[in-house]
C-alpha positions in Angstrom: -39.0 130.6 58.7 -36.2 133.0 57.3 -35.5 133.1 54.0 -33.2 130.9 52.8 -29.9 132.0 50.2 -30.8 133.8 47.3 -27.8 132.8 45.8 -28.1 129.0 46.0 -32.3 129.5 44.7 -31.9 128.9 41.2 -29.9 125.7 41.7 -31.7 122.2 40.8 -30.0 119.2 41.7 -27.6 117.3 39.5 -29.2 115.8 36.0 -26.7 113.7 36.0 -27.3 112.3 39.2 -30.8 112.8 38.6 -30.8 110.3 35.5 -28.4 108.0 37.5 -31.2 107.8 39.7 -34.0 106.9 37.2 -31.9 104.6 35.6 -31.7 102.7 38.3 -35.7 103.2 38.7 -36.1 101.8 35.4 -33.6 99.3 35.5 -31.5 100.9 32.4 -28.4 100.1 31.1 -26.6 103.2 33.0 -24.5 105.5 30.1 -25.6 108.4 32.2 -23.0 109.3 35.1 -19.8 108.8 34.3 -18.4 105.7 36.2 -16.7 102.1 34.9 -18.2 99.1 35.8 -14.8 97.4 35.7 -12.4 97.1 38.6 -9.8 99.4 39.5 -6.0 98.3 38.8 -5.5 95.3 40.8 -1.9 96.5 41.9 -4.6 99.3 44.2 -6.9 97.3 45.4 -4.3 94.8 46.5 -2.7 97.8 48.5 -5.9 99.0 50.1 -6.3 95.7 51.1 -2.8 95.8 53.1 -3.7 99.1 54.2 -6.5 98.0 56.4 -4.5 96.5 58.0 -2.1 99.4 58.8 -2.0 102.1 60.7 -3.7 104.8 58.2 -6.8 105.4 59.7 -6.7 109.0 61.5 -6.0 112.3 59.6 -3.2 112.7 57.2 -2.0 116.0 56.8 -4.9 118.3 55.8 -3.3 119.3 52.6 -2.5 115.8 51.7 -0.4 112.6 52.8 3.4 113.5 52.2 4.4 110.2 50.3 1.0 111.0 48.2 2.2 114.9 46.9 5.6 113.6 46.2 4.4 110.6 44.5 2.4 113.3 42.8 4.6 115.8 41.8 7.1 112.7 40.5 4.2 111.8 37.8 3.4 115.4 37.1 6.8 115.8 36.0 6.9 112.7 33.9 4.0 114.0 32.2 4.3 117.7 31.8 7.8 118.2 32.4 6.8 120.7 35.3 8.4 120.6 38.9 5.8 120.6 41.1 6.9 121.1 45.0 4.6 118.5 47.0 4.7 120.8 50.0 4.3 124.1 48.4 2.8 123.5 45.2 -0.1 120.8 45.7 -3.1 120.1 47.5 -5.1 117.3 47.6 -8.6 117.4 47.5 -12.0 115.6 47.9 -12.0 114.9 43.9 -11.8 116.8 41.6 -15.2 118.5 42.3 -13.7 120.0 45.5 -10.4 121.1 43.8 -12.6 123.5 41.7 -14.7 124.7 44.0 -11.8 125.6 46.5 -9.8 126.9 43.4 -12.5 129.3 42.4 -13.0 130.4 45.9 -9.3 131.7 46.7 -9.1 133.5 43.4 -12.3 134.9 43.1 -14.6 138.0 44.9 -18.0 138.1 44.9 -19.0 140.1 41.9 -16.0 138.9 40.2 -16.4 137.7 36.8 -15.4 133.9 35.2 -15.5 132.9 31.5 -16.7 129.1 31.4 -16.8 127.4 27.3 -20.0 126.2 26.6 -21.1 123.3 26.9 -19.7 122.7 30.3 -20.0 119.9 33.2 -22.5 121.2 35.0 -20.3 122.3 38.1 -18.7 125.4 37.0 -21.7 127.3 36.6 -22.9 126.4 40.3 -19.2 126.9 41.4 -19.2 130.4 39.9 -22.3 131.1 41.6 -21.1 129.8 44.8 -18.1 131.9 44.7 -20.7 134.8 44.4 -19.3 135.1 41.0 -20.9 136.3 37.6 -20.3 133.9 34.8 -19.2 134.8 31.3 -20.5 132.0 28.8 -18.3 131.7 25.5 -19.8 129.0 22.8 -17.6 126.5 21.7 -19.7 125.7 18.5 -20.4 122.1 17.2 -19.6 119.5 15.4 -16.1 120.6 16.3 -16.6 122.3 19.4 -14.1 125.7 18.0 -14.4 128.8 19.8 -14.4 132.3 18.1 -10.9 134.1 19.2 -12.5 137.3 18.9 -15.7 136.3 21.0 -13.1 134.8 23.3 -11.5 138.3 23.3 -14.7 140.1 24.1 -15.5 138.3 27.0 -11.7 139.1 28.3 -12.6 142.7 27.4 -15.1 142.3 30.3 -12.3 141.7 32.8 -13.0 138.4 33.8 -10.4 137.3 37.4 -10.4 133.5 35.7 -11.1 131.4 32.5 -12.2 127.9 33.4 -10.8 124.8 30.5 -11.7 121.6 30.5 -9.2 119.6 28.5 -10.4 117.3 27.1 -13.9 118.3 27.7 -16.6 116.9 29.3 -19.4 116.3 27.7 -18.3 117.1 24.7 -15.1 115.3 24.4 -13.2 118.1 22.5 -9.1 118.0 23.0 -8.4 121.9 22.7 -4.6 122.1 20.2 -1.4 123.6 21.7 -2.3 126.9 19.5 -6.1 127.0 20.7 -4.3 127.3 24.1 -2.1 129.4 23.5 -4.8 131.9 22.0 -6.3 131.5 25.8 -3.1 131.7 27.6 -2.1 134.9 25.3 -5.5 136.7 26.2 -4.8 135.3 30.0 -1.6 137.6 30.2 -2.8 140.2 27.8 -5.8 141.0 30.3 -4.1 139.5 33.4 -6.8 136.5 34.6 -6.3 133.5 36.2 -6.7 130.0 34.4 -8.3 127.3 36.2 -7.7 123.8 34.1 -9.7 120.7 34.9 -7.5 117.9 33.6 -9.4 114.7 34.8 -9.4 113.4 31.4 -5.9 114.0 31.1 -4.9 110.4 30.2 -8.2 109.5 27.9 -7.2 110.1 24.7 -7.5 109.1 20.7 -4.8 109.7 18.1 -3.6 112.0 17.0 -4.8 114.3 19.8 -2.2 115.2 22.6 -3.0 116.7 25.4 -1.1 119.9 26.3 -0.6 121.2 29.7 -1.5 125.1 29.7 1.1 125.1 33.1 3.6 124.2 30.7 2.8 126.5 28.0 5.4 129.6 28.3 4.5 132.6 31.2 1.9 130.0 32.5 3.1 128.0 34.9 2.4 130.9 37.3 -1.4 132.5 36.5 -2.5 128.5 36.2 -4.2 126.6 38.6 -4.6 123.0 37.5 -7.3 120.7 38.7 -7.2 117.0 38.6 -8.5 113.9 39.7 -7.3 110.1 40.1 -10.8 109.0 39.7 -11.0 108.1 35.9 -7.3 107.6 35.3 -7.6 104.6 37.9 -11.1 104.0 38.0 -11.7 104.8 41.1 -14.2 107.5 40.6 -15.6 106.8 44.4 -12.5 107.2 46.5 -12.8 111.2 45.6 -9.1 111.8 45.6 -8.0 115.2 42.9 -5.8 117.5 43.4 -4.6 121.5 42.5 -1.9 122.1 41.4 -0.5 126.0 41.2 2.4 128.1 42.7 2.6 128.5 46.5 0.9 131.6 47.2 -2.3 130.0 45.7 -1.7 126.8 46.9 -1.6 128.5 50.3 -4.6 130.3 50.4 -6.3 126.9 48.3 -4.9 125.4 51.8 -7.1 127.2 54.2 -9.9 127.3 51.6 -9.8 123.2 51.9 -8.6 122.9 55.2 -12.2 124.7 56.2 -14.7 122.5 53.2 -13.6 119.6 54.2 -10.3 118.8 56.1 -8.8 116.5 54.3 -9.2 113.4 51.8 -9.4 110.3 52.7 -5.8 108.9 54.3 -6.0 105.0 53.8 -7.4 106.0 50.1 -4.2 108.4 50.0 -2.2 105.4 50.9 -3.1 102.8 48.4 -3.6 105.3 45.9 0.4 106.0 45.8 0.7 102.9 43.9 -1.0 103.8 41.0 0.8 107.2 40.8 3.8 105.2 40.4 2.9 103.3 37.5 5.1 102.9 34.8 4.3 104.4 31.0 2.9 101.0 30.0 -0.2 101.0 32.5 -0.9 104.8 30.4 -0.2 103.0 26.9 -2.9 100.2 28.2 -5.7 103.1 29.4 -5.6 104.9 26.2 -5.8 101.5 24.0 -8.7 100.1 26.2 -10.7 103.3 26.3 -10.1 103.9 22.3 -11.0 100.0 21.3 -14.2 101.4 23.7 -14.7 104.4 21.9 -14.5 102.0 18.4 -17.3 99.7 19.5 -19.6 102.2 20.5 -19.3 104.3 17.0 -19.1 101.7 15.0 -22.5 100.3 16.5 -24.2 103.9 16.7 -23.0 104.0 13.3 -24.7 100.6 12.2 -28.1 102.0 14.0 -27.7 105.1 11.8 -27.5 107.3 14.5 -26.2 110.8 14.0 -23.7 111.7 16.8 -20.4 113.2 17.6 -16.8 111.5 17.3 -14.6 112.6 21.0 -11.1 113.3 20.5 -10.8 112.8 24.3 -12.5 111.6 27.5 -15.4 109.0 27.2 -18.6 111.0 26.2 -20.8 110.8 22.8 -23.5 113.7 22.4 -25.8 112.1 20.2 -28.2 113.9 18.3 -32.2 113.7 18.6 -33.5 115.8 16.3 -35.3 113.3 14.4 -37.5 112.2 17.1 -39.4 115.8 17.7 -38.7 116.3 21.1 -39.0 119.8 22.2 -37.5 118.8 25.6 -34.4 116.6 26.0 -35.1 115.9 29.6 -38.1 114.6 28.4 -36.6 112.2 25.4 -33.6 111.2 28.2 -36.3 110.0 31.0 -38.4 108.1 28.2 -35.4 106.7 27.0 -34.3 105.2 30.3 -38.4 104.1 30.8 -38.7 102.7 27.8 -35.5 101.4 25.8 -33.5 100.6 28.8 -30.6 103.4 28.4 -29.7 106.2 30.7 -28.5 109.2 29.1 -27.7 113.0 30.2 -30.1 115.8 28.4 -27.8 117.8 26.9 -29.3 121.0 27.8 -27.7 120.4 31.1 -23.9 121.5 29.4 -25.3 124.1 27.2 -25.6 128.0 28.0 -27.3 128.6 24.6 -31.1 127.3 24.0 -29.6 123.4 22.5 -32.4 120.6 22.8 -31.0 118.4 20.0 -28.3 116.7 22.2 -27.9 113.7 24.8 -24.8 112.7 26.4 -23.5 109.2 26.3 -20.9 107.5 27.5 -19.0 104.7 26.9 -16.9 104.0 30.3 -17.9 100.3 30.6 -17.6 96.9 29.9 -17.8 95.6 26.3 -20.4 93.4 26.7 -22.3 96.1 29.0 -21.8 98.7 25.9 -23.4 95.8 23.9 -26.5 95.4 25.5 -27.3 99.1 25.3 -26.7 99.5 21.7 -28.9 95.7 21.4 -31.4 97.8 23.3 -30.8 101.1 20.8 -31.2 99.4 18.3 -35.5 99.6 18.2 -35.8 103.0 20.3 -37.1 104.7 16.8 -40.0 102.4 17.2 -40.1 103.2 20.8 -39.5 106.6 20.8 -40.1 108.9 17.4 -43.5 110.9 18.3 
């Protein structure tokens, strides 16, 4: 048989989707992948159920349904305060995941290099890869997830074509300041690269932290291309519907890029989706309290178990640290977690570029009562666990 890509050989498949997977084996409380277990906005699914109905069942236009982009652009304006053009300016994408991958291919050349922060969701390394691209890893350093400006600078100094900012960060649920962007979009023109955003968490947020668009920020709007998803803004992380949104000469070669991975999204999910871009400020208002009365439950009882971890200004992850239970490998501690304390969790050497054993990745996108019953099931794992 020939040989098959040496490019794709070092790839394992997803640990997140891995621990999904033995969660379910084990029947564990699932804190692994990051999914609700509560209903979408009932104002969608009442629309998808119309749509079944209608006549939306064939292609939509590759690069997206036209009510869809303009329903689009309309909240992306709210938000940011950009214009976005629906028909030269966005395309919308199998999720999020997509968006990256066909961002990073119509910027990049093979042997091109990308800066990705560490720790990262495990996609933009294998995207870099994919694109035949060489990645340049730049720590952002815990508890507080900073970066160094001038190892930031050095790795510009290398002539990277793109930087890659997650905002607010998966996994580790940093929410980078206006002036820590800046510092990025100041090195972005100073060494001309592109900036490829994934936003997805753009709408999960704790006070005081605001999230800043880097499109917005000034001599930006043009060198960014924004990635985004309606999958945890709606919970509706399995319709795969994201988005990119940059100027038209990207967007057109992003076109053909997506037009040849996969078509188009889905066009009855396109349709009922519109409804939720249309939502009014309070539905936004309503996200962030649920998500931070969430985020207040689940600390609070970590906190009660005594159990060291970190506090996310955004998104809905916790790192929580395992030092104490002598673990040499975190995949390890994370599959005897699920096996025998009934909680799935992420190793967090998965996110990290650097040698980090001490972390695993939480998170708290459920129901109360099912964020409950995990920490009821936390609350002996020292017994269970602790070699």
């Amino acid at each position: 048989m020939p040989q098959l890509s040496n490019r794709t050989s070092t790839f394992t498949d997803s640990v997140i989707r891995r621990m999904t997977r033995i969660s379910n084996q084990y029947g564990a409380v699932n804190l692994s992948q990051g999914f609700p277990d509560f209903e979408p906005p009932a104002e969608i699914l009442k629309r998808l159920a119309e749509v079944t109905k209608e006549d939306f069942h064939q292609y939509a236009i590759t690069w997206g349904a036209q009510n869809f982009r303009e329903a689009l652009a309309g909240k992306i304006k709210h938000f940011s305060g950009l214009d976005a053009d629906p028909n030269a300016d966005l395309v919308v994408t199998c999720g999020s995941t997509e968006a990256m991958m066909a961002a990073m291919m119509s910027v990049t050349n093979p042997g091109d290099k990308v800066i990705v922060f560490s720790p990262f969701y495990e996609n933009y390394g294998a995207d870099t890869i994919l694109s035949g691209a060489e990645p340049i890893y730049v720590p952002l350093v815990p508890p507080a997830f900073k970066f160094d400006p001038e190892v930031l600078e050095n790795a510009f100094r290398q002539k990277p074509k793109a930087i890659i900012v997650c905002n607010p960060s998966n996994p580790c649920g940093k929410v980078f300041t206006k002036e820590e962007l800046t510092v990025i979009a100041d090195l972005a023109k100073k060494y001309d690269a592109f900036v490829i955003t994934d936003e997805v968490y753009e709408h999960i947020l704790y006070a005081p932290n605001v999230h800043t668009y880097m499109a917005a920020l000034p001599g930006m709007k043009e060198r960014t291309i924004t990635c985004n998803s309606l999958s945890k803004t709606y919970s509706i992380t399995g319709w795969r519907l994201g988005y990119t949104f940059a100027n038209p000469e990207i967007s057109e070669r992003i076109k053909k890029v997506h037009d040849f991975l996969t078509v188009g999204a889905a066009a009855p999910l396109q349709e009922a989706a519109v409804t939720g871009l249309k939502f009014g400020d309070d539905y936004y208002r309503d996200l962030q309290a649920k998500y931070t009365e969430k985020r207040n439950l689940f600390l609070h009882g970590l906190d009660d178990l005594k159990i060291a971890h970190t506090v996310p200004e955004g998104a809905y992850y916790i790192l929580i640290d395992i030092s104490e239970f002598g673990y040499e490998s975190d995949l390890e501690f994370a599959e005897i977690l699920a096996e025998k304390v009934g909680v799935g969790a992420v190793p967090g050497s998965s996110f990290f570029k650097e040698p980090e054993n001490r972390y695993v990745r939480l998170h708290f996108a459920k129901k109360n009562e099912t964020l409950n019953e995990a920490l009821n099931r936390l609350a002996d794992m020292r017994e269970k666990l602790k070699k």
